[in-house]
C-alpha positions as CSV (number, residue, x, y, z in Angstrom):
1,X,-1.2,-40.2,-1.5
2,X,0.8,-37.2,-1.4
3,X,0.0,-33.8,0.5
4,X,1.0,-30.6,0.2
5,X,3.9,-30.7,2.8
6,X,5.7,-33.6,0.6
7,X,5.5,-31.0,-2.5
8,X,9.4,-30.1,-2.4
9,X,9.1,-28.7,-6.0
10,X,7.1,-25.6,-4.6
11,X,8.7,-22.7,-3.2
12,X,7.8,-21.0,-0.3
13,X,5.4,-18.3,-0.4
14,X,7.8,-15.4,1.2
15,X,4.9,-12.8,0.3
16,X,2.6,-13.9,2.9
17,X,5.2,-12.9,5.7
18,X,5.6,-9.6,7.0
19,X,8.3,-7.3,5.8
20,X,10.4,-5.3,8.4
21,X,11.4,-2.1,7.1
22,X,14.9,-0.9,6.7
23,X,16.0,1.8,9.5
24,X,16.6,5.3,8.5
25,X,19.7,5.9,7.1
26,X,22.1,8.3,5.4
27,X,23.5,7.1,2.0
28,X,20.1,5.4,1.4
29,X,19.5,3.2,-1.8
30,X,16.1,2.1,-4.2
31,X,15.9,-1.1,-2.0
32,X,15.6,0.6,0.9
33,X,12.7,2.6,0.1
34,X,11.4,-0.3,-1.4
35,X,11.6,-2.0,1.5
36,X,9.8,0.9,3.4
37,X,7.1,0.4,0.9
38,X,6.3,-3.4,0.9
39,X,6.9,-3.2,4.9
40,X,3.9,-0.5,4.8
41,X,5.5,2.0,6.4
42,X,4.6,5.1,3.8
43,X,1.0,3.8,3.7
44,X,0.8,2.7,0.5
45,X,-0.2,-0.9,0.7
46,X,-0.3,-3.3,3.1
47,X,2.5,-5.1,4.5
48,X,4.0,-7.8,2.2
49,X,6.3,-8.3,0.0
50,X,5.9,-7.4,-3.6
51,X,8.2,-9.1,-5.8
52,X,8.6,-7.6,-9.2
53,X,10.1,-8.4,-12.6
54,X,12.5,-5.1,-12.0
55,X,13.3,-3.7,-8.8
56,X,12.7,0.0,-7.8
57,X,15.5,2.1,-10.3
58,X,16.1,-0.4,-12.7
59,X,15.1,1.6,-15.3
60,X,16.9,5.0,-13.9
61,X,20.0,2.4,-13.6
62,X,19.7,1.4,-17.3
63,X,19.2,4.7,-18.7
64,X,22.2,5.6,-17.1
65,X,21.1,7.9,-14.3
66,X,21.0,5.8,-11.4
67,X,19.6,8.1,-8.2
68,X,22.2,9.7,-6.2
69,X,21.6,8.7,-2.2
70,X,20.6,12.0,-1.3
71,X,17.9,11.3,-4.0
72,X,16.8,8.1,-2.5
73,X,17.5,10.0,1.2
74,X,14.7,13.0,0.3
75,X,12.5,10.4,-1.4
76,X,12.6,8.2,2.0
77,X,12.0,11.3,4.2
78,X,9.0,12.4,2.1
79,X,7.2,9.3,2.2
80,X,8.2,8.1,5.9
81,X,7.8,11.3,8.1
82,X,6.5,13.9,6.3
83,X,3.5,12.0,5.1
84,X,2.6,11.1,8.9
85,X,3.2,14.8,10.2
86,X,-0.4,16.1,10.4
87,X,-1.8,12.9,11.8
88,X,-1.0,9.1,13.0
89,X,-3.4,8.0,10.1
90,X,-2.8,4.9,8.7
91,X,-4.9,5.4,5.1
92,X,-2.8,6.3,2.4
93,X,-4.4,9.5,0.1
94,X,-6.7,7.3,-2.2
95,X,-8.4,5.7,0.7
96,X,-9.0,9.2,3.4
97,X,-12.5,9.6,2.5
98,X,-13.9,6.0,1.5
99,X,-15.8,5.7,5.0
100,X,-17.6,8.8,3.9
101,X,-18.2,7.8,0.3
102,X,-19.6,4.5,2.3
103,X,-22.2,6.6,4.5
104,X,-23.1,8.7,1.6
105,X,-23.9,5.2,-0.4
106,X,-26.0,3.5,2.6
107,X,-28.1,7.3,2.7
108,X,-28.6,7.2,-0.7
109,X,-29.7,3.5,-0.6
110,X,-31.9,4.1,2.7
111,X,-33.8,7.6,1.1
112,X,-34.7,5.6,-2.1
113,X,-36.4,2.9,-0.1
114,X,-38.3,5.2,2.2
115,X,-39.4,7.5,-1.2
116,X,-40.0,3.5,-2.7
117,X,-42.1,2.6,0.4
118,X,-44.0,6.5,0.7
119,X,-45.1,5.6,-3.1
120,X,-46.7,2.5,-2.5
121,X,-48.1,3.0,0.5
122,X,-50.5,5.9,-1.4
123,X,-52.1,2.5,-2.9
C-alpha cells in the first residue's frame, strides 16, 4: 500500500508557500514586480505564488519593446507605496466596500422578513 509521501513522481506544490517580496530597488525588472504581486504586497491577491504559462513582459519582450527599468521602477513605486499612502488598508480597490454591500444584503434580507411576518400576522 502506497501513500502519498512514497509518490516521488509528484512535484511539490511551491504555491501553497509564502512568497517574500523582492526589496526595492533601482534598475528594477518584470520579475520583480511580479514578485511584489504574488508576495501580496500591492494588495492584489493573496500571498502565493502564481505560476503562469508567460511571465510578466513576455509579450512586451516579444513585440520587441521590452520595459525600460525606470518603467518597471515607476510601475513598482505606484503599486507598493503610493497605493498604501492614504491608509494601512490591506483590501485592494475591488474589495473597499464589500463589508458594506454585506450589511446592506443582511438589511435588505431582515426588512423583508419583518414586512413577511407584519403580513401574516393581519391573519
Amino acid at each position: 500500500m502506497s501513500t502519498r509521501s512514497d509518490r516521488r513522481d509528484i512535484p511539490p506544490a511551491y504555491t501553497i508557500e509564502p512568497v517574500t517580496p523582492p526589496p526595492m530597488a533601482m534598475g528594477s525588472t518584470s520579475a520583480q514586480l511580479k514578485g511584489d504581486i504574488d508576495s501580496g504586497r500591492t494588495g492584489d491577491k493573496n500571498e502565493a505564488l502564481d505560476p503562469g504559462l508567460s511571465p510578466l513582459g513576455t509579450d512586451d519582450e516579444a513585440a520587441g519593446f521590452p520595459p525600460k527599468p525606470e518603467q518597471v521602477d515607476l510601475a513598482r513605486h505606484q503599486e507598493n507605496s503610493v497605493r498604501w499612502r492614504d491608509g494601512a488598508e490591506k483590501d485592494s480597490y475591488a474589495h473597499q466596500n464589500s463589508s458594506k454591500a454585506l450589511y446592506a444584503y443582511v438589511g435588505f434580507i431582515g426588512l423583508v422578513l419583518i414586512l413577511f411576518v407584519g403580513a401574516f400576522s393581519m391573519f
